[in-house]
N, C-alpha and C positions, 0 to 999 in steps of 0.2 A: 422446579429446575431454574426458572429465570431466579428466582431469589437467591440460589446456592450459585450461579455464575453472576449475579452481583456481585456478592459477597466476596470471590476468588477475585473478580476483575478489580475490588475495591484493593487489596492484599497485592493485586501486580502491580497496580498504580502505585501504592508504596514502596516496595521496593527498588520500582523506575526511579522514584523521587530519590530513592540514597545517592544517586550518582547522574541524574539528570533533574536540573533546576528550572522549574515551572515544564512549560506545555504540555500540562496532563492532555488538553482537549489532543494533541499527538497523539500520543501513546493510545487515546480511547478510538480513534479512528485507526490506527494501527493493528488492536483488536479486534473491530469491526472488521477488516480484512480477512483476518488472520481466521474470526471465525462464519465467514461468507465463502470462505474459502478463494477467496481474490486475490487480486495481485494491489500495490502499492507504487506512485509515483511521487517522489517525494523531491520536493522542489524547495531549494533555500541557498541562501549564498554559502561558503564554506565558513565553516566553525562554529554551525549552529546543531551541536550534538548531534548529526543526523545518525553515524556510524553509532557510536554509542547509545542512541536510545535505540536501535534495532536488535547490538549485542544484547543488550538489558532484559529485552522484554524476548531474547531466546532463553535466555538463561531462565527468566520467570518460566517458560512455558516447558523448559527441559526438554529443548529440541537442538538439533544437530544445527549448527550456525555454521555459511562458510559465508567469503566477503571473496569480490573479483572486481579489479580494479582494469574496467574498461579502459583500452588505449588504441589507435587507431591500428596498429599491427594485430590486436589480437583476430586468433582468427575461430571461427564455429566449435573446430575441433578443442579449441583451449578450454570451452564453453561445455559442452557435451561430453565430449570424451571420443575416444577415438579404441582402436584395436591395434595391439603392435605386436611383435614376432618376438617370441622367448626363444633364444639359442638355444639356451638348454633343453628345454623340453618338443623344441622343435614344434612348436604348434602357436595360434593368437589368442590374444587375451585381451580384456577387455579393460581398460584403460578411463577408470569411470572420469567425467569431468566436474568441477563444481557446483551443478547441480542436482547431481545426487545427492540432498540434503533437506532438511526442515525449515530451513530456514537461508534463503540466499542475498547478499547484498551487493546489488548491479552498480557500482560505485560510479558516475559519470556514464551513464549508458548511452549517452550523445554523441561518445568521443568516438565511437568503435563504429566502423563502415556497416550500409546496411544487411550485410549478408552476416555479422555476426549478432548483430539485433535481433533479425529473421529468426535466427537457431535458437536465441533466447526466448523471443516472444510465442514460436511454436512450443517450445518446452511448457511457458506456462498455459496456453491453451488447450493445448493436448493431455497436460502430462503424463508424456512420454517421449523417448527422443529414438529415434531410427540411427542405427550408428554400420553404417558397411551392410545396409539392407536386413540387420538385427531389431526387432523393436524393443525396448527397456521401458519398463515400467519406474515412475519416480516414487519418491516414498509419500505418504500419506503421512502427516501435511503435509503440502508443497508451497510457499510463499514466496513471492521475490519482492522485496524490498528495492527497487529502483533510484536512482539519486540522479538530478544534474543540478547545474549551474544558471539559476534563472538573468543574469544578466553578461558572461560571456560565452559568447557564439561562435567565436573564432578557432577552426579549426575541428565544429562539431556536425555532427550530420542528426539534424533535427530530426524526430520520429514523424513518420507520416502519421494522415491524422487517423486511418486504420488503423495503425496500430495503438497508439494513442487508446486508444478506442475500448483494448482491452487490459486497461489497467481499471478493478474497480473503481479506484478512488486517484486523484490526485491532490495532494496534501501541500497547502505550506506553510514552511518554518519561517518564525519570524523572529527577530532579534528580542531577546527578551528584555523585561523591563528594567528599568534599574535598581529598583528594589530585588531582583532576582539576580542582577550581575553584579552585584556586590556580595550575594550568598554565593555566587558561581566563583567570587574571586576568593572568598574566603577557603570554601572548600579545599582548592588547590594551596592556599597559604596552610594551610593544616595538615596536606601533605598527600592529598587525595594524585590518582596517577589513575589516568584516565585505560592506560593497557591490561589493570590489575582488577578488575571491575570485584574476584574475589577476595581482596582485601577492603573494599570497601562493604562487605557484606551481604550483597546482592543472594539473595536465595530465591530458588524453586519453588516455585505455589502450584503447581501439578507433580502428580506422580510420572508423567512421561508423557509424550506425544500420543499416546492413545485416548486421555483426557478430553486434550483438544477437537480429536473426532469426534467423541462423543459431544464435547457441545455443539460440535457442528450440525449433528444432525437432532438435537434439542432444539435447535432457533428455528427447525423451521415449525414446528407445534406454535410458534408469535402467531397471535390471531391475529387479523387486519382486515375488516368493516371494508363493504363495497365502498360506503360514502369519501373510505380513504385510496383505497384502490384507484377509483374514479380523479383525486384528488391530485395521486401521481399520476396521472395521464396528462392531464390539464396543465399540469405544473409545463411537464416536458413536450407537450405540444405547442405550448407557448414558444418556446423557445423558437419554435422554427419560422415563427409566424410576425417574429418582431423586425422591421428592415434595418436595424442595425448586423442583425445576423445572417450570413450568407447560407448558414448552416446550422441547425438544432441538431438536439439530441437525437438519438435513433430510439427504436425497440429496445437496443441493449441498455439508454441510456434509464430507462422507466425499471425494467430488470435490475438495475443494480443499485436504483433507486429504494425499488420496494425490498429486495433483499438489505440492504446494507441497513435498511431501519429497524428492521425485525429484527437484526442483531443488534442494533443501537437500543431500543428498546430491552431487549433482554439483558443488554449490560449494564441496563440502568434500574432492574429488578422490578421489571412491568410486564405481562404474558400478552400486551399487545400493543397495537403502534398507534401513537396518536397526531395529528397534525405536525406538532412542534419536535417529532425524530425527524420527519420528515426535512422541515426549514432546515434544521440542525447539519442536514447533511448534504442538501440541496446544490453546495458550492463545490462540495469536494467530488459529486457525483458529476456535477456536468460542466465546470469549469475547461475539462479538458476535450468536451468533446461538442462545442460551441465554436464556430469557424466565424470569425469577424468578417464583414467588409473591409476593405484598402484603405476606405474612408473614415470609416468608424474606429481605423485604429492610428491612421491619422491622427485623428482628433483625441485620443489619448483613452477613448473608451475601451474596458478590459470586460472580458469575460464573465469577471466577479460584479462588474456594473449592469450587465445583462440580465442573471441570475437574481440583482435584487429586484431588479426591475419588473420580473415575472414574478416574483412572490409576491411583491405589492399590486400586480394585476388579476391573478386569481384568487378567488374566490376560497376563505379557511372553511372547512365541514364544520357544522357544532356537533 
């Protein structure tokens, strides 16, 4: 099975590529998500494809795509959905909201006050959402695909670091190189329109969202050795132990460690994990849930400087 979800994940990565130029390592941590069944936080300044490679890789997986575009007015119910009164038939209906879907995209999810964060963030914990003392089950998969703005703040209401907390992964996009944004410019000189993603010829590599379950519950067969086990502990316990850090990783943060690699592994067509998934994923697993001193951010140290910090302190398994 890891061989045959290679293979598919090698096939989505191309197709990502007809309409999104370079950051495959993206799109490979986006499936990691997608088959850990986690949520995504995806941090980059704007006009670095983030919308487009999320449409992309629904379309590859053949799941239901919607896109909500956080703004401080919106409110829970825009999110969820709500029950409203039909005249005509005199009775309530239920009023699904955009998260009844495969695939959702929280477009700036910083901009929107925290009681419509809340609604979202239980949705992807739970999945399910209580609507008028109703509870609804969401569809299988459920992914959110989350987006802000890593350098303005103005007018956002930052995620506490709970919640923070449960987003598998936090990813970022970075400006591509220039040998890429001169294929990025050409594209569009050739006539590419980034809203028509099927005229660029973006095809489906599953037969439909029941695919995806199934590899969901194929990744967890990745075998993973105590020697590595023990390996993600140390890693994340470091973290908490270093005085630049107010705050390490939790329980969750070793959990989505060890899961996220058994899939990283398996999309690299290997039936089990070896040190270097581990490294590989190290930054996107605890980047976001590493709390700095006042001081240490001061002095201009990040998160991603902590994180190497620890891997060049513990000790690799052979």
């Amino acid at each position: 099975m890891a061989q045959t979800l290679a293979a598919a994940a090698e096939r989505i990565r191309a197709e990502v590529a007809k309409v999104v130029v370079g950051q495959e390592a993206v799109v490979e941590r986006l499936l990691v998500a997608a088959l850990t069944r986690g949520h995504v936080l995806l941090e980059g300044v704007p006009g670095t494809a983030k919308t487009l490679i999320t449409k992309a890789l629904a379309i590859c997986l053949r799941g239901e795509f919607k896109r909500v575009q956080f703004t401080p007015d919106l409110m829970p119910s825009d999110v969820i959905g709500t029950t409203v009164f039909d005249l005509q038939s005199g009775s309530f209906h239920l009023r699904k909201g955009p998260v009844f879907t495969n695939f959702l995209l929280a477009d700036e999810v910083n901009r929107t006050p925290p009681k419509t964060q809340a609604a979202l963030l239980e949705a992807m914990e739970e999945r399910q959402v209580t609507i008028d003392g109703s509870t609804h089950v969401l569809q299988d998969p459920f992914v959110v695909f989350a987006t802000q703005n890593p350098i303005e703040y103005e007018g956002t209401y930052p995620l506490p670091e709970a919640q923070l907390d449960r987003f598998l992964l936090k990813v970022r996009i970075d400006y591509p190189s220039e040998q890429e944004e001169v294929r990025l410019l050409g594209n569009y000189h050739r006539g590419f329109d980034p809203h028509r993603l099927d005229l660029a010829g973006v095809q489906p590599v599953v037969e439909g969202p029941d695919d995806l379950v199934a590899w969901q519950a194929s990744v967890q067969g990745i075998v993973v050795s105590d020697d590595v086990l023990a390996y993600i502990a140390r890693i994340v316990r470091q973290t908490r132990q270093l005085p630049n850090a107010m705050l390490g990783g939790s329980p969750r943060a070793s959990i989505a460690l060890l899961l996220g690699s058994k899939t990283l592994a398996a999309l690299r067509g290997r039936a089990y994990v070896i040190p270097d998934d581990i490294k590989d994923l190290a930054h996107d697993a605890l980047r976001h849930r590493i709390i700095l001193r006042p001081e240490a951010e001061i002095e201009g140290i990040t998160t991603d400087a902590i994180v190497d910090e620890v891997l060049d302190k513990v000790p690799v398994p052979r």
